[in-house]
C-alpha positions in Angstrom: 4.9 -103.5 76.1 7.6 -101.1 75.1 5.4 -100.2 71.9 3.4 -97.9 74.5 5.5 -95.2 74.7 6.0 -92.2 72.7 7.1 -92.6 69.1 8.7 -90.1 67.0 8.0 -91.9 64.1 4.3 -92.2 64.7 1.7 -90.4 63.2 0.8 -87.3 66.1 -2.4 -85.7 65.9 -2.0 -82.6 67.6 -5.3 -79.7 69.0 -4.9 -77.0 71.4 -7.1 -74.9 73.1 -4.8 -72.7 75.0 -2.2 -75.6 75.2 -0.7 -78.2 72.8 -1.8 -81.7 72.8 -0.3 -84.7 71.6 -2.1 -87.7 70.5 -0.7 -91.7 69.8 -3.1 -93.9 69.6 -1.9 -97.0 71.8 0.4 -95.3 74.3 0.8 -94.2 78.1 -0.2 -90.6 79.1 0.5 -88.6 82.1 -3.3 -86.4 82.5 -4.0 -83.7 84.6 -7.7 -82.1 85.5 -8.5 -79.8 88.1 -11.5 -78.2 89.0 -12.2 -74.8 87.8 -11.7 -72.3 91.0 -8.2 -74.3 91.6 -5.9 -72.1 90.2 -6.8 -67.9 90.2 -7.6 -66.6 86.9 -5.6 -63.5 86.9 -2.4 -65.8 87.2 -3.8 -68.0 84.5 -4.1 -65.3 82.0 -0.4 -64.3 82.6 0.8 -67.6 82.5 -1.4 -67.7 78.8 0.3 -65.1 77.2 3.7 -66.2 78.1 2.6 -69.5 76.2 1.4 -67.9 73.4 4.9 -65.8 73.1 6.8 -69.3 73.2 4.4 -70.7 71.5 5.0 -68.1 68.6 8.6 -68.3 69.1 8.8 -72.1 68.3 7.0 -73.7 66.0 5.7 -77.4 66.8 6.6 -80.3 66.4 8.9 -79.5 69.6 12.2 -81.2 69.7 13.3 -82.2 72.9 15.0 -79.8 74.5 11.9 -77.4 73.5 9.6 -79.7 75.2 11.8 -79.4 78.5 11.8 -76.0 78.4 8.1 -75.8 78.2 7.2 -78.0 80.7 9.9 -75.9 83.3 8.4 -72.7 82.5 4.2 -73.5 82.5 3.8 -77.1 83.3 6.4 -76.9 86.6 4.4 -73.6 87.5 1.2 -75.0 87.0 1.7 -77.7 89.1 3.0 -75.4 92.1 -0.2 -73.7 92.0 -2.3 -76.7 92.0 -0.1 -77.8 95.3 -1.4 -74.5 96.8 -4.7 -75.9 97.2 -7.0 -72.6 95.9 -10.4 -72.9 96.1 -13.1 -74.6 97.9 -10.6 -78.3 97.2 -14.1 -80.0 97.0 -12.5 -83.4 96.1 -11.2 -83.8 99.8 -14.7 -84.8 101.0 -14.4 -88.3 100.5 -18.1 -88.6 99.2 -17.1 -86.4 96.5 -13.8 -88.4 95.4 -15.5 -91.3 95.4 -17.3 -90.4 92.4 -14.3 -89.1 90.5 -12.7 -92.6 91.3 -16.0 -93.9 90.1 -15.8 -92.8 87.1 -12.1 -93.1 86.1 -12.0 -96.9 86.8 -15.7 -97.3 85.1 -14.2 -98.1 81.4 -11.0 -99.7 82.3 -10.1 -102.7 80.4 -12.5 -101.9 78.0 -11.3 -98.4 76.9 -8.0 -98.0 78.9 -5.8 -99.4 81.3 -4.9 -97.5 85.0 -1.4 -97.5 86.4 -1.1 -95.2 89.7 -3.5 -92.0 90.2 -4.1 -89.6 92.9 -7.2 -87.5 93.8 -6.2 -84.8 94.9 -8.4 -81.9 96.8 -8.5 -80.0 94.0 -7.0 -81.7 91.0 -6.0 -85.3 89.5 -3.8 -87.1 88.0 -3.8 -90.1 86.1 -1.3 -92.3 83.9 -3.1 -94.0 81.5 -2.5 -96.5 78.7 -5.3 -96.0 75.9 -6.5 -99.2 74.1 -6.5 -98.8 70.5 -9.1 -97.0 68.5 -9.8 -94.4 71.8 -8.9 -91.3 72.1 -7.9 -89.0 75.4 -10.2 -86.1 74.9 -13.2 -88.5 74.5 -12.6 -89.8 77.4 -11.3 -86.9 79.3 -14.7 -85.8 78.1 -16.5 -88.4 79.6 -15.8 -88.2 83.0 -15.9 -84.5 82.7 -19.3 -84.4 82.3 -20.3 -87.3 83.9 -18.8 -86.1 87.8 -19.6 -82.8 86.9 -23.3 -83.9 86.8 -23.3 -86.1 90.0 -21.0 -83.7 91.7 -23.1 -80.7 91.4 -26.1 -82.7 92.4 -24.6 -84.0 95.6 -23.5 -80.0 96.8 -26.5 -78.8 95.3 -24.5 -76.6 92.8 -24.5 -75.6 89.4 -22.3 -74.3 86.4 -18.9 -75.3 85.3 -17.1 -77.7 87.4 -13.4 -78.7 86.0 -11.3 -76.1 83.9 -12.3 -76.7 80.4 -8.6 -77.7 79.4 -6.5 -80.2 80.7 -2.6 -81.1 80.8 -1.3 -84.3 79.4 2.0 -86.1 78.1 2.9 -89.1 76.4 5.0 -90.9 78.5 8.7 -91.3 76.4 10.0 -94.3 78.4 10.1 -96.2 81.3 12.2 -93.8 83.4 9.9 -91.1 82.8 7.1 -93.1 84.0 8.8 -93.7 87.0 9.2 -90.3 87.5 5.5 -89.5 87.1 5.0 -92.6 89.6 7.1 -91.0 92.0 5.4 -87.8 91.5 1.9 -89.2 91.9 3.1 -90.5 95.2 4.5 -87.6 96.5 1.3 -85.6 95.7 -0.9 -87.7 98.0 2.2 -87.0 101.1 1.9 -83.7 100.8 -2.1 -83.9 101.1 -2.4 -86.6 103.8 -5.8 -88.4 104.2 -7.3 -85.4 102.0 -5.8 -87.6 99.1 -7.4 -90.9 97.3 -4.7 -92.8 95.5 -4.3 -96.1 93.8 -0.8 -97.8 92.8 -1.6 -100.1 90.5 1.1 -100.7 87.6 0.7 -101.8 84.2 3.5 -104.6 83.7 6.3 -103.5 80.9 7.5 -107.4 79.9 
């Protein structure tokens, strides 16, 4: 299966909200979603116009190198935050993960394949393999709105649940999807039984 990583050669549809996103149909993604009060919006609007300055300062496509200086200076930083555990970290009642995991392994085989994820108190993240013909922000979508719904119902709440935008990356090759393995794993050490997570591997032969 070594067609599933990122191809330079392959046609890359590319939207952005506040961040750029890179799409392949076919291939392995590294996702992350949090929930909207995880990260404090004053630092969120600094960290947006540092990316917008970069952003100006080099066009896209990135090359390499650009890419790893991007994801040092906001991706790194984002993910420190996220580590922080701001907000009311709803997703470490179990109840509540439970539906998050529901929804994430409800289309799989059929839209996508799961390797390892972690559900995190506040945030998760996911590598997935998309099946041909489906696209991330569909999905994305999907179980967006779908545990935002039965969420909100279980805590009697309402309004926005996740942050509108999430993180991803097309996996390049097998060592860095052993890195984002690794980093999965980590992320459920550091929160103990306030973590759900799920090895499973998609096979590269």
């Amino acid at each position: 299966m070594t067609n599933i990583f990122y191809n330079q050669e392959d046609r890359t549809k590319t939207n952005r909200r506040h961040l750029p996103h890179w799409q392949q149909s076919g291939k392995l993604y590294f996702v992350t979603f949090r929930l909207d009060d995880s990260i404090p919006v004053n630092k969120l609007k600094e960290l947006y116009k540092q990316q917008q300055v970069f952003i100006a300062k080099n066009p896209q496509p990135y090359n390499q190198q650009q890419q790893k200086q991007y994801n040092y200076l906001f991706n790194e930083k984002i993910n420190i935050w996220l580590d922080n555990c701001y907000g009311q970290c709803l997703l470490a009642q179990e109840e509540l993960a439970s539906i998050v995991q529901n929804a994430i392994e409800y289309f799989e085989y059929k839209k996508y394949i799961l390797d390892h994820w972690v559900i995190m108190p506040n945030h998760v993240h996911i590598i997935i393999l998309l099946l041909e013909n489906f696209t991330l922000n569909k999905i994305l979508h999907s179980w967006k709105s779908y545990t935002a719904r039965e969420i909100n119902k279980a805590t009697n709440r309402t309004g926005q649940l996740w942050q509108h935008e999430s993180f991803d990356h097309i996996v390049r090759s097998p060592i860095y999807l052993q890195k984002y393995r690794e980093y999965i794993i980590k992320n459920k050490d550091k929160a103990g039984d306030k973590a759900l997570l799920s090895t499973s591997s998609i096979p590269l032969d």
